[in-house]
Backbone as a ProteinNet text record, in pm:
[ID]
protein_1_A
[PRIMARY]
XXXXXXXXXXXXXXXXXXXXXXXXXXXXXXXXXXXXXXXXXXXXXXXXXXXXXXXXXXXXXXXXXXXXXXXXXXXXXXXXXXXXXXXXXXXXXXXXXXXXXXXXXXXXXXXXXXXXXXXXXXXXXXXXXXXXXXXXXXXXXXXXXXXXXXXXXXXXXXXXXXXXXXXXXXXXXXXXXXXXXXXXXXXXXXXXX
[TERTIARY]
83.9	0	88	79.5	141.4	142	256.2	253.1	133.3	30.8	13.7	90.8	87.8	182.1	110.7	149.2	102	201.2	106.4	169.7	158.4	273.7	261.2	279.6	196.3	210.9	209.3	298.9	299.7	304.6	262	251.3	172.4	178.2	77.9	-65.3	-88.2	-210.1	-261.4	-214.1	-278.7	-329.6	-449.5	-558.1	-551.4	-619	-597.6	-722.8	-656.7	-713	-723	-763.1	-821.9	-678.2	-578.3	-457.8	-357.2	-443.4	-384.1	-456.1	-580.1	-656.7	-618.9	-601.6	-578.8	-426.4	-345	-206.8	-231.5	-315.6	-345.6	-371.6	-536.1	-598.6	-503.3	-387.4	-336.8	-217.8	-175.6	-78.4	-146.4	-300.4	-371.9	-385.5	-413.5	-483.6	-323.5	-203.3	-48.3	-30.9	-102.2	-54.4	54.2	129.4	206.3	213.4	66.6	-8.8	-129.2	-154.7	-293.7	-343.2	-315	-396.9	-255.9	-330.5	-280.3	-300.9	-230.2	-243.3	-178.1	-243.3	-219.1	-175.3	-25.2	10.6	40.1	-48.3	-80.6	67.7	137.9	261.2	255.9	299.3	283.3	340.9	429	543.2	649.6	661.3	760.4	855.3	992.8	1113.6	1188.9	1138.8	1163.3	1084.7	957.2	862.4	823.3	760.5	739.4	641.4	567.3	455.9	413.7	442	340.2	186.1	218	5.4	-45.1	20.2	-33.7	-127.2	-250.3	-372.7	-343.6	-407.5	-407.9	-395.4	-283.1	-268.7	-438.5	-500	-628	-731.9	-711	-839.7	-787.7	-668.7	-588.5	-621.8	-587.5	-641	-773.3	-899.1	-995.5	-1073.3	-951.6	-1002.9	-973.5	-893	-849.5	-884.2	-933.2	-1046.4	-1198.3	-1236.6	-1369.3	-1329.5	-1207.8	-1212.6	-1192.4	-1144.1	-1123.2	-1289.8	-1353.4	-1491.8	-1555.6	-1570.3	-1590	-1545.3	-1387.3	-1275.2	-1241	-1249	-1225.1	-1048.6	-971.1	-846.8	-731.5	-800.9	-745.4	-784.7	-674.2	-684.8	-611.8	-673.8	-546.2	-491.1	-387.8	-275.4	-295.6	-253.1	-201.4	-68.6	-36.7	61.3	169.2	245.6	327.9	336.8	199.6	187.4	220.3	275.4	307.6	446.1	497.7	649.8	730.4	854.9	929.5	915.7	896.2	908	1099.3	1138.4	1053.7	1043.2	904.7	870.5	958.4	1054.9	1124.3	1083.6	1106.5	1018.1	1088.4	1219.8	1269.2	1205.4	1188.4	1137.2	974.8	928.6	761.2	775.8	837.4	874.6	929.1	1062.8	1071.2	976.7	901.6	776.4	667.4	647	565.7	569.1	707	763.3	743.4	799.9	778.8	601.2	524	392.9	314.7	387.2	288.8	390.9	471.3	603.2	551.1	412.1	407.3	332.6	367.9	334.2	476.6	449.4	518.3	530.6	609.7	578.3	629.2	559.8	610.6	563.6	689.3	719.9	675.8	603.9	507.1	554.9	595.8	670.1	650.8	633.7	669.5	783.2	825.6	882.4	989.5	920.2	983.7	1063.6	1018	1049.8	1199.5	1161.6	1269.8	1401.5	1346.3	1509.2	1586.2	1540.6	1566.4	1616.9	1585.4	1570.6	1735.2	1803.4	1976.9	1969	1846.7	1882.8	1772	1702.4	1622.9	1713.7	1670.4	1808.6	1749.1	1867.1	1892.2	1794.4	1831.2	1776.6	1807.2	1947.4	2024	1946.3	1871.4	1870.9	1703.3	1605.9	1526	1504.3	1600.9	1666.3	1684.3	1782.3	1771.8	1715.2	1626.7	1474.3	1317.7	1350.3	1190	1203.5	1084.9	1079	987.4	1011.4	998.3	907.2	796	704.3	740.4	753	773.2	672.7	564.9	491.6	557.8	499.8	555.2	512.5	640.9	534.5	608.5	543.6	544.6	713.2	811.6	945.3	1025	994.5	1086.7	1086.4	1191.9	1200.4	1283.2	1194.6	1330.9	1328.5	1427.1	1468.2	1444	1373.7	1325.9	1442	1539.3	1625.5	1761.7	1745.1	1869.9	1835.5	1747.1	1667.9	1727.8	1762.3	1788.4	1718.7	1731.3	1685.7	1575.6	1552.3	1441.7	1308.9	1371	1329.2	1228.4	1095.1	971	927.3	964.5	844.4	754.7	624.1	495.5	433.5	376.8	342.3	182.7	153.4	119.7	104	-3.6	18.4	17.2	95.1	152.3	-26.3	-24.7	-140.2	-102.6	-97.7	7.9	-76.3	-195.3	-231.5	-184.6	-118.7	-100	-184.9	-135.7	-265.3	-199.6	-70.1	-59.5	-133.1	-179.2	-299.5	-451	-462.6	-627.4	-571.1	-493.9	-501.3	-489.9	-439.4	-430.9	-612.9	-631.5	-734	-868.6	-870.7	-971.8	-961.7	-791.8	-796.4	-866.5	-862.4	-887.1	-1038.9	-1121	-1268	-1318.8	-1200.9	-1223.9	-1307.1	-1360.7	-1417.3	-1337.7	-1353.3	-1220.5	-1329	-1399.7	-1473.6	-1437.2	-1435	-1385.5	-1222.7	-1169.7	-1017.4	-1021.5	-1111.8	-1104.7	-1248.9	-1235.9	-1365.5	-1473.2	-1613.8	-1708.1	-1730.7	-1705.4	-1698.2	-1604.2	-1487.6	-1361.9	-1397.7	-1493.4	-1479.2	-1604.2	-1695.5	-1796.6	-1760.9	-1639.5	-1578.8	-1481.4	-1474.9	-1327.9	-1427.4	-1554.2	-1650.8	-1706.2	-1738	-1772.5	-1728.1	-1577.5	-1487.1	-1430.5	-1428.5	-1356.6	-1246.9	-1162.1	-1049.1	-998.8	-787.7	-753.9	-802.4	-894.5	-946.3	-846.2
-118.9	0	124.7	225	353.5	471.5	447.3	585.4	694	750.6	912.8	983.8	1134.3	1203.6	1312	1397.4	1543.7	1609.9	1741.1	1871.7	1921.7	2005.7	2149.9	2205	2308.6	2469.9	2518.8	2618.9	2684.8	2827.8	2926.4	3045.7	3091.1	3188.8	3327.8	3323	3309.5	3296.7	3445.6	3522.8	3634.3	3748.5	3745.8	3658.3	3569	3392.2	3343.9	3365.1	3403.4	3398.5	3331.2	3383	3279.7	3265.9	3323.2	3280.4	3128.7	3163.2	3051.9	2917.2	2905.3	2791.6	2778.8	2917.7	2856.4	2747.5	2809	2718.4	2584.7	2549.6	2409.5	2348.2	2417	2355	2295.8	2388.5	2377.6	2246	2259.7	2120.9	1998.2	1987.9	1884.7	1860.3	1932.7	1921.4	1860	1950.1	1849.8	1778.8	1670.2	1552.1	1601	1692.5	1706.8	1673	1623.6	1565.6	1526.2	1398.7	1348.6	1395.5	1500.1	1589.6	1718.5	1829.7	1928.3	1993.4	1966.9	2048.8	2234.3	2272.5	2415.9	2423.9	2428.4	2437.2	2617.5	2686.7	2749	2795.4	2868.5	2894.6	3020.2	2993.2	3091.1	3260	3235.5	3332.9	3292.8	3369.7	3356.4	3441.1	3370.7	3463.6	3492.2	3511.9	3616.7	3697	3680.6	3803.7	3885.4	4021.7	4105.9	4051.1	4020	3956.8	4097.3	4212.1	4322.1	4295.3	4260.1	4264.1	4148.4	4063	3916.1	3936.2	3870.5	3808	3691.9	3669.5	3600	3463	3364.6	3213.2	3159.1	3128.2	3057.3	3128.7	3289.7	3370.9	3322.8	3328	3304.2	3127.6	3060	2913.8	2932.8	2969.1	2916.4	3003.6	3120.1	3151	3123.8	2993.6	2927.3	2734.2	2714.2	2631.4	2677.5	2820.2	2826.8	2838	2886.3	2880.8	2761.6	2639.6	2505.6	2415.7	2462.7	2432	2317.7	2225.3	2194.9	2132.4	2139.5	2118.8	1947.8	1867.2	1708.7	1727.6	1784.4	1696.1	1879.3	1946.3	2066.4	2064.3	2064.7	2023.1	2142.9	2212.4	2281.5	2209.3	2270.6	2198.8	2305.2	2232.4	2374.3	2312.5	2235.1	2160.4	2243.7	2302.8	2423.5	2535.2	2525.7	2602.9	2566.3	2378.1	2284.6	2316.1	2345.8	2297.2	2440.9	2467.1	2539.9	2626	2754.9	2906.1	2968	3028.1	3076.9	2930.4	2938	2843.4	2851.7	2657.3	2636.1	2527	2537.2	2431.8	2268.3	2303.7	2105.8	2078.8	2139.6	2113.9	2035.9	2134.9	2086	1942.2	1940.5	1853.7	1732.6	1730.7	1623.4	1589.1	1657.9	1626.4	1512.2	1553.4	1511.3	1390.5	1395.5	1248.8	1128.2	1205.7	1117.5	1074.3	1172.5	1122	1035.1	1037.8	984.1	884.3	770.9	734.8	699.8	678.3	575.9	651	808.8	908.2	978.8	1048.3	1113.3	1271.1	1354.4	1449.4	1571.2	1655.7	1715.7	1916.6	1931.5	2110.9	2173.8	2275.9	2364	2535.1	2559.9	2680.2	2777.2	2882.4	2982.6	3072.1	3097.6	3119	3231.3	3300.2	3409.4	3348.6	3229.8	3150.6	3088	3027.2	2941.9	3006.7	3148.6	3254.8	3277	3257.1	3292.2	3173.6	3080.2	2901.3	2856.3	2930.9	2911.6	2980.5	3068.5	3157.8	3070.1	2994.4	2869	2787.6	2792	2667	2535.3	2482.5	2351.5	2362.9	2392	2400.4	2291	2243.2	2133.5	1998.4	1990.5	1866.7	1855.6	1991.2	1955.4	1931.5	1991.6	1955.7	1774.5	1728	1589.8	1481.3	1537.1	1431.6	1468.3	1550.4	1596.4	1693.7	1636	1654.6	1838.7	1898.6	2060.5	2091.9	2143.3	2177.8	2331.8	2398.3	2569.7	2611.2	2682.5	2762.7	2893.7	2928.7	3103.5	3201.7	3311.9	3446.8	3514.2	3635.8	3756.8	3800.3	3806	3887.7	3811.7	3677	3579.4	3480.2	3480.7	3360.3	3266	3185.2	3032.9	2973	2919.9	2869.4	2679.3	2563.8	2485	2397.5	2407.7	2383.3	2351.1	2415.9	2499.1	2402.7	2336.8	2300.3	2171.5	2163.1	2028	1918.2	1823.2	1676.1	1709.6	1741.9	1673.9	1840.9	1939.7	2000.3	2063.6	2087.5	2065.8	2201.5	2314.3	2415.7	2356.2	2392.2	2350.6	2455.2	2473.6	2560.4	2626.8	2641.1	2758.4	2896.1	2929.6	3086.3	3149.5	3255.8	3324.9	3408.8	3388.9	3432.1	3580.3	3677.2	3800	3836.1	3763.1	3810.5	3829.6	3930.5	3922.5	3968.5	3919.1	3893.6	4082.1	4050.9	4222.5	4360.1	4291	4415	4388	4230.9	4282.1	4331.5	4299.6	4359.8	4538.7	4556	4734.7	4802.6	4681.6	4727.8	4718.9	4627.8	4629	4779.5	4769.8	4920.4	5064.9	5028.8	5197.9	5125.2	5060.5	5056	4982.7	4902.9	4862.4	4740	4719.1	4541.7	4446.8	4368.6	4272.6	4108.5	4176.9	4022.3	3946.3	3852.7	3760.1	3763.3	3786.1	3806.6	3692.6	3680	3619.2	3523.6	3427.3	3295.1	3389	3352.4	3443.9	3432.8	3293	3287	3334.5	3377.7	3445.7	3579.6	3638	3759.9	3821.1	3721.8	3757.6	3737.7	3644.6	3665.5	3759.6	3814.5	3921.3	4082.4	4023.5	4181.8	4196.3	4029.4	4041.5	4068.8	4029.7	4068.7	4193.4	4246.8	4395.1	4403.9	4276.1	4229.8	4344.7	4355	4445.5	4596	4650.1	4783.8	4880.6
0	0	0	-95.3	-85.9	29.1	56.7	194.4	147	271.6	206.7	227.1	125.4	115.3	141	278.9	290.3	263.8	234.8	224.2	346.3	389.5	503.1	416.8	453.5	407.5	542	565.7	707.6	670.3	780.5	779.7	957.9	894.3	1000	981.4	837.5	807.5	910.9	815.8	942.8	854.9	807.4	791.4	681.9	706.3	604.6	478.5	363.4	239.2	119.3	37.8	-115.1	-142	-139.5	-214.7	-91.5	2.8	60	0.4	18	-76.8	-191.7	-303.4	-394.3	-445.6	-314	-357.5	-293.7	-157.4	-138.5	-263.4	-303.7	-367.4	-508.9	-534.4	-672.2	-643.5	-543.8	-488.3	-536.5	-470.1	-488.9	-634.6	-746.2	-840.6	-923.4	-891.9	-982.8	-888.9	-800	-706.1	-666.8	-578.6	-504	-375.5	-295	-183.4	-186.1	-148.7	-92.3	-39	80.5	184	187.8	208.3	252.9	409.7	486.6	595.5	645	671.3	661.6	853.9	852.3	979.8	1041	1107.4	1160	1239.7	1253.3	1352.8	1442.8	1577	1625.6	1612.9	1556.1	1594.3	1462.2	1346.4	1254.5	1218.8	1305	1321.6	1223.5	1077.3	1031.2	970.1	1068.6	1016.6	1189.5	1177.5	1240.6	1331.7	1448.3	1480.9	1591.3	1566.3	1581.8	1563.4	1421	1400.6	1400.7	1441.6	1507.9	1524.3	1513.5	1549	1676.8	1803.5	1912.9	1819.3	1864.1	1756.3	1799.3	1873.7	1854.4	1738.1	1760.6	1651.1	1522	1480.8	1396.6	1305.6	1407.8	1389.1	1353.2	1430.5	1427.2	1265.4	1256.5	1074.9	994.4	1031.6	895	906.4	1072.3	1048	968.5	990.2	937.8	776.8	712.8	603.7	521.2	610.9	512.1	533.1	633.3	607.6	480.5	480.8	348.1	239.5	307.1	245.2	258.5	144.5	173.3	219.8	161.6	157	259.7	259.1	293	439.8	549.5	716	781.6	895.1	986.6	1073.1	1110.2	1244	1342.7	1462.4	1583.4	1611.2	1549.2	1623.5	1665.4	1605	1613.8	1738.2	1761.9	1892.6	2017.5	1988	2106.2	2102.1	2021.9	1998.4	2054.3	2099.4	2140.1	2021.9	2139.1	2026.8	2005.3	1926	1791.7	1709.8	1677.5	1589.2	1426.4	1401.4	1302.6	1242.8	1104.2	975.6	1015.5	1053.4	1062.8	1182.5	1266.7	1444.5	1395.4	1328.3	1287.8	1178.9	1091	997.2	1120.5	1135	1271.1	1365.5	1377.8	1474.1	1452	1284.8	1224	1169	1149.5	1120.6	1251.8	1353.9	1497.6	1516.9	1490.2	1528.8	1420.7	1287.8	1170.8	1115.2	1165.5	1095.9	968.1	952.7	802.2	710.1	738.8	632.7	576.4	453.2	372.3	396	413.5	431.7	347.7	250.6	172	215	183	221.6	114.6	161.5	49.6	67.1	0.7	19.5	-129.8	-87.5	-194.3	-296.1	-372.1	-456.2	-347.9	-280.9	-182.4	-89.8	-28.2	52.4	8.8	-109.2	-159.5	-154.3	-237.7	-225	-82.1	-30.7	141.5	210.2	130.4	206	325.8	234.8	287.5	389.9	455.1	617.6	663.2	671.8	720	824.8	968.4	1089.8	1022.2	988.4	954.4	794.5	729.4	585.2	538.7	569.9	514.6	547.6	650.5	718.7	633.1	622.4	540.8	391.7	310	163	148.6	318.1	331.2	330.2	391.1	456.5	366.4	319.5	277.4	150	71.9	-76.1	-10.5	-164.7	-108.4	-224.9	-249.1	-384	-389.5	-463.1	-480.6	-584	-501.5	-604.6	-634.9	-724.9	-829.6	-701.3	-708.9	-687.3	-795.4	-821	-867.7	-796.8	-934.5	-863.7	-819.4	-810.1	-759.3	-846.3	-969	-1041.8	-993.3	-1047.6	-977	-1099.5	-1126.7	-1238.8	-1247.9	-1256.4	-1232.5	-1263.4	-1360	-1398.7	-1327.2	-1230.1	-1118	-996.2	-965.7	-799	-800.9	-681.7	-627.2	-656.3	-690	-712.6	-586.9	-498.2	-378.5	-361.9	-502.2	-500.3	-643.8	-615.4	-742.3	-730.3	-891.1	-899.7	-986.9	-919.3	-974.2	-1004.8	-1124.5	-1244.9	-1199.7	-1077	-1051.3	-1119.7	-1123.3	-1183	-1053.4	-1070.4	-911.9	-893	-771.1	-676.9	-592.6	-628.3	-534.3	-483.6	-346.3	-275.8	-169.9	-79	76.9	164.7	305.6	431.4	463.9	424.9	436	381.9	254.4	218.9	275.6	310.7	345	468.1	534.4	700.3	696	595.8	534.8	471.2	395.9	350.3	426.5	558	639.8	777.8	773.6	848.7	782.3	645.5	631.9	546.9	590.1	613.3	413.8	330.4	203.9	258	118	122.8	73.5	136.8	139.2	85.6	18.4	-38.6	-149.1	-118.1	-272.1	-201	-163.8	-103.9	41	86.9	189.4	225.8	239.7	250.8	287.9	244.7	323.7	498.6	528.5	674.9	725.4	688.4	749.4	770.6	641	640.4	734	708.6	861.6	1021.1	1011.1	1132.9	1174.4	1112.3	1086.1	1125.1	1076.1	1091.2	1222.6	1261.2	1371.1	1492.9	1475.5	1640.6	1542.2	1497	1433.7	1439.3	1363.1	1403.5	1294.9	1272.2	1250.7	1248.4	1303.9	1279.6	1350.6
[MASK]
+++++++++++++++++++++++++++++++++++++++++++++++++++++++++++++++++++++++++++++++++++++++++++++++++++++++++++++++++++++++++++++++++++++++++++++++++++++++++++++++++++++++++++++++++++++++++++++++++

């Protein structure tokens, strides 16, 4: 019987949006994973966590946005593990709790360029196959990637959680940008305002 093979995708998810679904959803559709899990992190040390969202509000808007979702799952797991939260720590983890799963790294084109200031980059290049979707400004050359490393032909998605969180401060509609249950929850606690 064939191992399953998940995807992590990790982030802030702060707030999570359509461009986060649409790169699950697009993993799934070039078999890059049987299931996608969207691991939720508390604290990402090399991003700013000023405008953090509380990690549970955070989680629970990107449980209401996979709603529905057969093969698309959140994690908290991350929130167990020693802060500042790191990708081999969660990856090793995951391996320890699921031995007879596959586990594949879902990362972005932005990501990838940066990958060499990642602790222990090396040890995940080692152990675990890596999918790279497109962004906008960051070419990667498919040609150039490591044997354990896959860009998947994605059309780049240049949505960031950085503009709706801009565009819900100065009072825009942020529909179609973000699940409709996210965005009624987002109205209802008057989150970023």
């Amino acid at each position: 019987m064939e191992r399953e093979r998940i995807g992590i995708l990790g982030g802030s998810f702060n707030p999570i949006h359509t461009g986060h679904l649409y790169v699950a959803r697009g993993m799934l559709r070039y078999g890059v994973a049987d299931h996608i899990v969207l691991m939720v992190s508390p604290a990402n040390p090399l991003k700013d966590s000023a405008t953090l969202l509380p990690d549970k509000t955070r989680l629970r808007l990107a449980r209401l946005a996979c709603e529905g979702e057969e093969r698309i799952t959140v994690s908290d797991l991350e929130f167990t593990l020693p802060k500042p939260s790191y990708t081999f720590q969660t990856l090793r983890r995951l391996s320890e709790l699921h031995p007879d799963k596959d586990f594949i790294l879902i990362i972005g084109a932005d990501n990838w360029k940066l990958f060499d200031k990642w602790k222990n980059y090396q040890e995940i290049l080692a152990r675990y196959p890596i999918a790279v979707y497109p962004r906008s400004g960051y070419p990667v050359c498919a040609g150039q990637l490591p044997a354990t490393v896959r860009l998947v032909p994605l059309l780049p998605y240049d949505l960031s959680a950085t503009t709706i969180r801009e565009m819900i401060h100065s009072g825009q509609d942020i529909s179609g940008l973000v699940p409709d249950k996210v965005k009624d929850e987002i109205e209802r606690l008057k989150l970023y305002r």
